[in-house]
py3Dmol code that shows the C-alpha trace and the ligand (Angstrom):
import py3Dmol

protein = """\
ATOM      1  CA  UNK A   1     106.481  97.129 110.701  1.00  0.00           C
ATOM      2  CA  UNK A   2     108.383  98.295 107.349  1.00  0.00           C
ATOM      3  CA  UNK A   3     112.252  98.576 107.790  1.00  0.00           C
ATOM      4  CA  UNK A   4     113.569 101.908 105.985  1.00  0.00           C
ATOM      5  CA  UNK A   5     117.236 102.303 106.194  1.00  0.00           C
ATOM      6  CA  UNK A   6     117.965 105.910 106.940  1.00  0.00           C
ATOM      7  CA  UNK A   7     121.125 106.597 105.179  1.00  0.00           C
ATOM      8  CA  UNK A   8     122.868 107.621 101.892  1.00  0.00           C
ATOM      9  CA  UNK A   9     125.480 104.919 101.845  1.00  0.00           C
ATOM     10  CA  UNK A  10     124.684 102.942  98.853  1.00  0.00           C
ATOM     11  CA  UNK A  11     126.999 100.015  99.972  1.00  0.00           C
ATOM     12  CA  UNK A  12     124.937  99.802 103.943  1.00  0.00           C
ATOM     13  CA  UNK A  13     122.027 100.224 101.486  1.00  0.00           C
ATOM     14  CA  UNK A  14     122.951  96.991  99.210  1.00  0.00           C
ATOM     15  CA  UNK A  15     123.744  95.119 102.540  1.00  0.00           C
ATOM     16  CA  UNK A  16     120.713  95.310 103.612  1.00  0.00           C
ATOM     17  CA  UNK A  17     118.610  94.582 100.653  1.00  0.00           C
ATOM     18  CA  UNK A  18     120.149  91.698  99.544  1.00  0.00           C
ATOM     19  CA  UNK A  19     118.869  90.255 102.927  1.00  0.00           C
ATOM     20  CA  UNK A  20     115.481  91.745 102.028  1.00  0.00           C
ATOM     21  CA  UNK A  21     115.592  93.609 105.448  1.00  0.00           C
ATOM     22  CA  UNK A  22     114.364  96.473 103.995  1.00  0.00           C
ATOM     23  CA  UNK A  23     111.274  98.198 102.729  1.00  0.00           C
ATOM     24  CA  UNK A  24     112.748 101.710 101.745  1.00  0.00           C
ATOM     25  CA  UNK A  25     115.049 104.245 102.093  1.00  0.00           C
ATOM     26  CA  UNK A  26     114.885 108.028 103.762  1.00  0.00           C
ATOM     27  CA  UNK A  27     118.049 110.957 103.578  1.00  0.00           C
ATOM     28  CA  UNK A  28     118.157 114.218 104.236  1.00  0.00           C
ATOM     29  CA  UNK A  29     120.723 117.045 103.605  1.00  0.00           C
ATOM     30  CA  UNK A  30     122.347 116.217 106.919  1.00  0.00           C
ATOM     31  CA  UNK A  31     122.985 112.397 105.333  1.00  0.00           C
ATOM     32  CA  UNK A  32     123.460 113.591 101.189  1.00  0.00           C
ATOM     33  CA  UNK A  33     126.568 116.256 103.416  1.00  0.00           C
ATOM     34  CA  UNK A  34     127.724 112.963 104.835  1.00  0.00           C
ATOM     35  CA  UNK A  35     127.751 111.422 101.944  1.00  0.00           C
ATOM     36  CA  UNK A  36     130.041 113.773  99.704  1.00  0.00           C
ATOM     37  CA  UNK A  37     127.720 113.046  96.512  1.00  0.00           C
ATOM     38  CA  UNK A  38     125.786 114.805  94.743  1.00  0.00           C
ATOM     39  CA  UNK A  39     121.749 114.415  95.473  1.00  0.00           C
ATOM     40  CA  UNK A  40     120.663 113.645  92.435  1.00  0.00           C
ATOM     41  CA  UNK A  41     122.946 110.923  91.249  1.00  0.00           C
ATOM     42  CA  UNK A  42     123.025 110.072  94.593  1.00  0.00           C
ATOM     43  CA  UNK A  43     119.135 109.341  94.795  1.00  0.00           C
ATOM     44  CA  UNK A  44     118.994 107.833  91.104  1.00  0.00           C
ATOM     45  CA  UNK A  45     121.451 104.738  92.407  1.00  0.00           C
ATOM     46  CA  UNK A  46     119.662 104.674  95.552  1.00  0.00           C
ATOM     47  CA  UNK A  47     116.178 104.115  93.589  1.00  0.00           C
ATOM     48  CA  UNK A  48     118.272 101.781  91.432  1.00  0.00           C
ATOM     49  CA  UNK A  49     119.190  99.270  93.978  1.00  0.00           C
ATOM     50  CA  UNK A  50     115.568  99.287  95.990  1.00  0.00           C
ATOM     51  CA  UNK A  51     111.987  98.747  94.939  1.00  0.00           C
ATOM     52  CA  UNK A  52     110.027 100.360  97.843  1.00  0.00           C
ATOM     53  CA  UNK A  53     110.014 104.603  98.704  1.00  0.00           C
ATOM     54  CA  UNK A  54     112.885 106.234  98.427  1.00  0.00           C
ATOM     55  CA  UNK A  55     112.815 109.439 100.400  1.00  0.00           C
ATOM     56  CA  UNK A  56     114.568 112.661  99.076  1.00  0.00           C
ATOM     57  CA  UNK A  57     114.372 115.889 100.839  1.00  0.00           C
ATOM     58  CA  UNK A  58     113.686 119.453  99.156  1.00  0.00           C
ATOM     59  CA  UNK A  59     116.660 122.254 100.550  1.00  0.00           C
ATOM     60  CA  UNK A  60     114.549 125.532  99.587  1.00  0.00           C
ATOM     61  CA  UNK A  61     111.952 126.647 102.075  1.00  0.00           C
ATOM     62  CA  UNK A  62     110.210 129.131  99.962  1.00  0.00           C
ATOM     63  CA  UNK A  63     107.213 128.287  98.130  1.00  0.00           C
ATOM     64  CA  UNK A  64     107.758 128.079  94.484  1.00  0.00           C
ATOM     65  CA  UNK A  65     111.458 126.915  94.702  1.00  0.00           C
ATOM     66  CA  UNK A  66     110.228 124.374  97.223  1.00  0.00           C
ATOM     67  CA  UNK A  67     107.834 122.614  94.323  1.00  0.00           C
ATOM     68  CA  UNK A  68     110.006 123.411  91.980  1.00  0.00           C
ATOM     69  CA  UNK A  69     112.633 120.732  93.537  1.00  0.00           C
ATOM     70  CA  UNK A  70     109.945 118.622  94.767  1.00  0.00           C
ATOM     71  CA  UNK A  71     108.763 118.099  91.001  1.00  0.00           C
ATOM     72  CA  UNK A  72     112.617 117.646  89.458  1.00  0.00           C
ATOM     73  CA  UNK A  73     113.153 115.188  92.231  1.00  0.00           C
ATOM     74  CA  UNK A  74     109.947 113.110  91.309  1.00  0.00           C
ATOM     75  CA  UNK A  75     111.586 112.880  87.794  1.00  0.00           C
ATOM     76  CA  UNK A  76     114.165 110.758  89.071  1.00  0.00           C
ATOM     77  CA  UNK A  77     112.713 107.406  89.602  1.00  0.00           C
ATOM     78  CA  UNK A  78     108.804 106.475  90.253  1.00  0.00           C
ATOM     79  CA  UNK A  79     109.799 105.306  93.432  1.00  0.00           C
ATOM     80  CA  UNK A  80     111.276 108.783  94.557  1.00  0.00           C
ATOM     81  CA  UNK A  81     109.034 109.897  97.524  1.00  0.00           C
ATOM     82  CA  UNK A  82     109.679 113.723  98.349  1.00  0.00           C
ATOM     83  CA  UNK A  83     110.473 114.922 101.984  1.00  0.00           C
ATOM     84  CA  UNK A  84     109.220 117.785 102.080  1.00  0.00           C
ATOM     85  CA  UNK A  85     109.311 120.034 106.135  1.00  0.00           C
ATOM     86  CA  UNK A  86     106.473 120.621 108.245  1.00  0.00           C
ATOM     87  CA  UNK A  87     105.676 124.326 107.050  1.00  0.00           C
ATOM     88  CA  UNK A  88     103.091 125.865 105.666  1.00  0.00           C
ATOM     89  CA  UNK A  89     104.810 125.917 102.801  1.00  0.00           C
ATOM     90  CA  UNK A  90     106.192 122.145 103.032  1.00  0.00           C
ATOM     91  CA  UNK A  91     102.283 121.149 103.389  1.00  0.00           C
ATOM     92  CA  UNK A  92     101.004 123.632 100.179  1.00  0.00           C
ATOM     93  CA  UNK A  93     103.597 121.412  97.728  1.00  0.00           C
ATOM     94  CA  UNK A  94     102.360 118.147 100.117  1.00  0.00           C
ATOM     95  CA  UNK A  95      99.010 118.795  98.446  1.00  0.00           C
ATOM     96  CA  UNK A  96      99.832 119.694  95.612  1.00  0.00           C
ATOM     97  CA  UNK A  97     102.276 116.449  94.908  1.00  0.00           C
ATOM     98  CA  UNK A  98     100.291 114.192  96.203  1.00  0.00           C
ATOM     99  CA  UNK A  99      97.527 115.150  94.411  1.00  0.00           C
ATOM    100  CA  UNK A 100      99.640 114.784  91.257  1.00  0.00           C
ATOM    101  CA  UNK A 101      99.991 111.093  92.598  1.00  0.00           C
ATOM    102  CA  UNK A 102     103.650 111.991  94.274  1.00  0.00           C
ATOM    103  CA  UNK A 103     104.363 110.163  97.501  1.00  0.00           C
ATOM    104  CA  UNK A 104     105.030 112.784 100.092  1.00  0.00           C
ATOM    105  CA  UNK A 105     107.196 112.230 103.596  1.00  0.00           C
ATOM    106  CA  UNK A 106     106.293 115.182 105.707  1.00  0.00           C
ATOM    107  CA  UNK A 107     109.528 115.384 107.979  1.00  0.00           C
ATOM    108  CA  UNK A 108     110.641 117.112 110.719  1.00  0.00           C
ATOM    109  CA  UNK A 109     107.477 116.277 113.131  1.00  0.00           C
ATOM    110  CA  UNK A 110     107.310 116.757 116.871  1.00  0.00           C
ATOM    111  CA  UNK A 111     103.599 117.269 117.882  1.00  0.00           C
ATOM    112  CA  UNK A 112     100.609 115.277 117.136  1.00  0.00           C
ATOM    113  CA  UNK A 113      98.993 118.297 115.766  1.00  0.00           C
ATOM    114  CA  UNK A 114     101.177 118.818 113.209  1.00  0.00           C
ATOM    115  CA  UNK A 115     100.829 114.839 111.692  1.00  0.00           C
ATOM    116  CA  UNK A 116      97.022 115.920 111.748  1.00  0.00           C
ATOM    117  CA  UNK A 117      97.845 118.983 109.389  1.00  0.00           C
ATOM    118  CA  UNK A 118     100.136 116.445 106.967  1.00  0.00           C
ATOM    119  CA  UNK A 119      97.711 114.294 106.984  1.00  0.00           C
ATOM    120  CA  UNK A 120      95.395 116.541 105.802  1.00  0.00           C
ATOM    121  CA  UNK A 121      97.476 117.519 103.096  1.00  0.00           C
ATOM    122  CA  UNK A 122      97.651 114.299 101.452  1.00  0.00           C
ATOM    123  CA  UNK A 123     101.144 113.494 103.001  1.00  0.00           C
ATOM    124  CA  UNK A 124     101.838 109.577 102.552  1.00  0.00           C
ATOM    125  CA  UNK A 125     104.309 109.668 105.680  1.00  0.00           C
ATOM    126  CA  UNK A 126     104.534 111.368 108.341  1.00  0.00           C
ATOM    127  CA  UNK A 127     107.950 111.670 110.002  1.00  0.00           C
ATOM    128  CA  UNK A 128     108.151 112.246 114.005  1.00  0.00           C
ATOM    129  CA  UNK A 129     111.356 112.098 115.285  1.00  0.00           C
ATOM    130  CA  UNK A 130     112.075 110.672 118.192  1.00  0.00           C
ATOM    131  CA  UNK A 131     115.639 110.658 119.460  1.00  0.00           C
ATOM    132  CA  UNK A 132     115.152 114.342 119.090  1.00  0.00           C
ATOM    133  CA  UNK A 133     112.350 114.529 121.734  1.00  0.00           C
ATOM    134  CA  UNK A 134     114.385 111.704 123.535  1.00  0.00           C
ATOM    135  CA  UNK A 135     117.399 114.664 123.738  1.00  0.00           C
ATOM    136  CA  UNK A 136     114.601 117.155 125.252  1.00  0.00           C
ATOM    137  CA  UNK A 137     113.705 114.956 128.081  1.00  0.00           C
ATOM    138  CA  UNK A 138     110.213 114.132 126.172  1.00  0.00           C
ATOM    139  CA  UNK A 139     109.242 111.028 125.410  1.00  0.00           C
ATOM    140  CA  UNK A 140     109.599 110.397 121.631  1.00  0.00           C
ATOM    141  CA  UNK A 141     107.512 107.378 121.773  1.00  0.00           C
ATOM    142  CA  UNK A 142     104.804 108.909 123.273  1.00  0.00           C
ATOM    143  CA  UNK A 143     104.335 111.456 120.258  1.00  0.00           C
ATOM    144  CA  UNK A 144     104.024 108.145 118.130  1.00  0.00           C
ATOM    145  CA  UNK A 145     101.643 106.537 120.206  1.00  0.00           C
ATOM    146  CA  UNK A 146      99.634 109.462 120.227  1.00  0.00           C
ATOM    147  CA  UNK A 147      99.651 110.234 115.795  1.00  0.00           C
ATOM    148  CA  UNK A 148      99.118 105.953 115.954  1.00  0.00           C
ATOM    149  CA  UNK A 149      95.813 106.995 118.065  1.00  0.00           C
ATOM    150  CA  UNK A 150      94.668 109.553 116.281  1.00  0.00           C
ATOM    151  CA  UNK A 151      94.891 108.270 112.974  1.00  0.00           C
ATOM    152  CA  UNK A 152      93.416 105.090 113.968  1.00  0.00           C
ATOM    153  CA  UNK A 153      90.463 107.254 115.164  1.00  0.00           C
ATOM    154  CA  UNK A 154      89.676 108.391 111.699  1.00  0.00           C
ATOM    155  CA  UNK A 155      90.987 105.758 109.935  1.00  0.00           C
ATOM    156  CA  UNK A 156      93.457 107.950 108.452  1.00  0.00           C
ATOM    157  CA  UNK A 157      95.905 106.388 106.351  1.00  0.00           C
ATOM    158  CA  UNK A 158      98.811 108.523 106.256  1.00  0.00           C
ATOM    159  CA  UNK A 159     101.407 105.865 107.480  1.00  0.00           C
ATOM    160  CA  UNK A 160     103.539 106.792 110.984  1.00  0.00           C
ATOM    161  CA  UNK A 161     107.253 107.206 109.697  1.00  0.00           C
ATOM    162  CA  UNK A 162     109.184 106.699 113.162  1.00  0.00           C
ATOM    163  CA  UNK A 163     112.397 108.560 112.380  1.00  0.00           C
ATOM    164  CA  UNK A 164     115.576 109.778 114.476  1.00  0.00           C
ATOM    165  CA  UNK A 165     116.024 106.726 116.022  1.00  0.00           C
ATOM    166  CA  UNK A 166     119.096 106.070 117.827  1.00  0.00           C
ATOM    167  CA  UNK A 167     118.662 102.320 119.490  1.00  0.00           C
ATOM    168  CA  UNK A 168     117.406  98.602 119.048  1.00  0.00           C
ATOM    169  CA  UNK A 169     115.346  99.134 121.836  1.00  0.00           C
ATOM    170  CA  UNK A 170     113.965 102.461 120.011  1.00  0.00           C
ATOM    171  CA  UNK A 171     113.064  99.831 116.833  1.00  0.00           C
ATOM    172  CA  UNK A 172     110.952  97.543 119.267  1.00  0.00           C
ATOM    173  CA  UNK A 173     108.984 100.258 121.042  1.00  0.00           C
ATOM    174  CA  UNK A 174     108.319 101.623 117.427  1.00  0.00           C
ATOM    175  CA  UNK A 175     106.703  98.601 116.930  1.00  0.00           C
ATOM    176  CA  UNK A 176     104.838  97.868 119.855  1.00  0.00           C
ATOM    177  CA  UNK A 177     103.075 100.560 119.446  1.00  0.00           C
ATOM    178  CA  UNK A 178     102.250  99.786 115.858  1.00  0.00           C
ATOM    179  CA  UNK A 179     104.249 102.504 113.724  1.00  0.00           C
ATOM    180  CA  UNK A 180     103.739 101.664 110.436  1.00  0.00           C
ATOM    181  CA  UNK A 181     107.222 102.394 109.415  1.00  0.00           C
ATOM    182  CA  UNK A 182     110.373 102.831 111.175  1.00  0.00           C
ATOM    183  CA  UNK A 183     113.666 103.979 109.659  1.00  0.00           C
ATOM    184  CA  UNK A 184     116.959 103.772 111.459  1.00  0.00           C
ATOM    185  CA  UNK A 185     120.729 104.418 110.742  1.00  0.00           C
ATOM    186  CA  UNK A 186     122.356 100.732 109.062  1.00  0.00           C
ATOM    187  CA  UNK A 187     124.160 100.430 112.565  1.00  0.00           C
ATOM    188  CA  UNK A 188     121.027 100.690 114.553  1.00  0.00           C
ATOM    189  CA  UNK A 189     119.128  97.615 112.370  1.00  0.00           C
ATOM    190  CA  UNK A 190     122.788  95.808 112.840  1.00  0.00           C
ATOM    191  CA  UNK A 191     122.307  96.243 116.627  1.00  0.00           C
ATOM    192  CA  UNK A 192     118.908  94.196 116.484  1.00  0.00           C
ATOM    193  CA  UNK A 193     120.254  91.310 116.346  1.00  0.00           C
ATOM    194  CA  UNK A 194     122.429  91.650 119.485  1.00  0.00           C
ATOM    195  CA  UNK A 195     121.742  89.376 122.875  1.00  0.00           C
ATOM    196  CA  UNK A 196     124.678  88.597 125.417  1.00  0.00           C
ATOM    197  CA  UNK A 197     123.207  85.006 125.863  1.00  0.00           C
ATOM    198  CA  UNK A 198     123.045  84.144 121.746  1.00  0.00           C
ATOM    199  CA  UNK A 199     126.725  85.169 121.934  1.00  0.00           C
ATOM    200  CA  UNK A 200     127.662  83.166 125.284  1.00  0.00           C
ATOM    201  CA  UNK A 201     125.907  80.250 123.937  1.00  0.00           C
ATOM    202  CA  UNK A 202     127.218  79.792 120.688  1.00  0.00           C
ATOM    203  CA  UNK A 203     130.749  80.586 122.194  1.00  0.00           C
ATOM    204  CA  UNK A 204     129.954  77.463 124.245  1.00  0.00           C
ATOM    205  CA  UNK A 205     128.585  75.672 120.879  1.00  0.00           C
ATOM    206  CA  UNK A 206     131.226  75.863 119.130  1.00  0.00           C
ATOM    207  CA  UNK A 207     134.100  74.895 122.367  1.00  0.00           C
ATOM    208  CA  UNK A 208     131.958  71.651 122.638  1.00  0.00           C
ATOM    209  CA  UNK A 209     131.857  71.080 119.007  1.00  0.00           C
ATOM    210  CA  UNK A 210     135.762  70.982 118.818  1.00  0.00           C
ATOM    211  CA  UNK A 211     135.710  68.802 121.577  1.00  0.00           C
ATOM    212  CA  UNK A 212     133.414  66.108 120.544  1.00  0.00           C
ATOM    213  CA  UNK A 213     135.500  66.631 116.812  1.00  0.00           C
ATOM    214  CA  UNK A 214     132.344  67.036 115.061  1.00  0.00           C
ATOM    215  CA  UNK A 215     132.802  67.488 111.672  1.00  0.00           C
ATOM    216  CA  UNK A 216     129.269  68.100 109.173  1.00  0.00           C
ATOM    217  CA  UNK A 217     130.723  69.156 105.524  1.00  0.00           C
TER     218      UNK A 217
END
"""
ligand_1 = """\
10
G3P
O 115.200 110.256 109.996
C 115.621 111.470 110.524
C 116.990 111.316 111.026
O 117.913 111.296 109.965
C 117.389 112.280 112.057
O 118.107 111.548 112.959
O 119.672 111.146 114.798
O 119.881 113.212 113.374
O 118.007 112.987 114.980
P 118.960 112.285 114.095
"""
view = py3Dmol.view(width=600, height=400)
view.addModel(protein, "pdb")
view.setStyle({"model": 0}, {"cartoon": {"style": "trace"}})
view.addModel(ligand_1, "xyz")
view.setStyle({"model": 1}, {"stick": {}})
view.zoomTo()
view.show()
């Protein structure tokens, strides 16, 4: 499963790749607010510091503004992919992008239904959120499972984007069921490595390791 870090915090960002934990990047208004930059500069030193998709979300929800921003944020780097919402309109300038040879995140997904739609329109992700569902009482993971079934029916390739997710635990069931990608908040990745008993037993390591007076280097 890819690793996409889903944040606007260039410096979590850097962490990260230098470790070569990660495969992309997604944001959204909610994160570019968080922020307190600018989107475009924003997304230019994003797509300066990482290789793979960089995902940068249109604001209008009209039509022509909507491709209008889609195409001026494709002019920032090659690796810009544009999030675009699961409208009608959001899936007219999915098609229309993608045929242009734009990568296209279609965000904001809750049923399997509507991945089949973005998939249709050429999207390259598809975003289903789970923690959202998860706050609903529905089972997030079961949306994924169900887009990983369908497109595996038809071979489609649109790849599964698991997105609004909150745990570790969230990052494992993502891929157990096989979601192609999964992007999570810097903290969230962080949290992966945690286990009580690594912590106990290198506490333990490093008591017995002062007693003996080992010394290495
Ligand atoms: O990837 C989508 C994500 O940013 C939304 O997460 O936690 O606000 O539902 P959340």
């Amino acid at each position: 499963m890819k690793f996409f870090v889903d944040t606007a915090d260039i410096d979590a960002i850097r962490e990260l790749n230098d470790l070569n934990m990660l495969d992309g990047v997604t944001t959204n208004p909610s994160l570019i607010l968080k922020s307190g930059r600018d989107i475009l500069e924003t997304t230019k030193a994003i797509c300066d510091v990482v290789e793979g998709p960089v995902s940068a979300e249109v604001v209008a929800i009209d039509f022509d503004q909507m491709l209008k921003e889609g195409k001026h944020l494709a002019t920032i780097a090659p690796n810009v992919c544009v999030k675009v919402p699961l409208t009608w309109e959001g899936l007219r300038v999915c098609k229309i992008l993608s045929d242009e040879g734009t990568k296209v995140n279609v965000t904001l997904c809750f049923s399997a239904n509507q991945a089949l739609l973005a998939a249709k329109a050429g999207a390259s992700f598809i975003s289903p959120f789970i923690g959202r569902l998860d706050d609903m009482n529905i089972d997030g993971m079961e949306l994924i499972q169900d887009i990983r079934t369908i497109y595996d029916n038809y071979d489609i390739k649109t790849e599964i984007l698991a997105a609004s997710i909150r745990t570790a635990n969230h990052m494992k069931e993502a891929a157990l069921i096989g979601a192609d990608v999964a992007t999570a908040p810097p903290k969230v990745i962080h949290d992966m490595i945690k286990h009580p008993l690594t912590q106990s037993g290198l506490d333990q390591f490093v008591k017995d390791a002062g007693e003996a007076g080992i010394k290495i280097a």
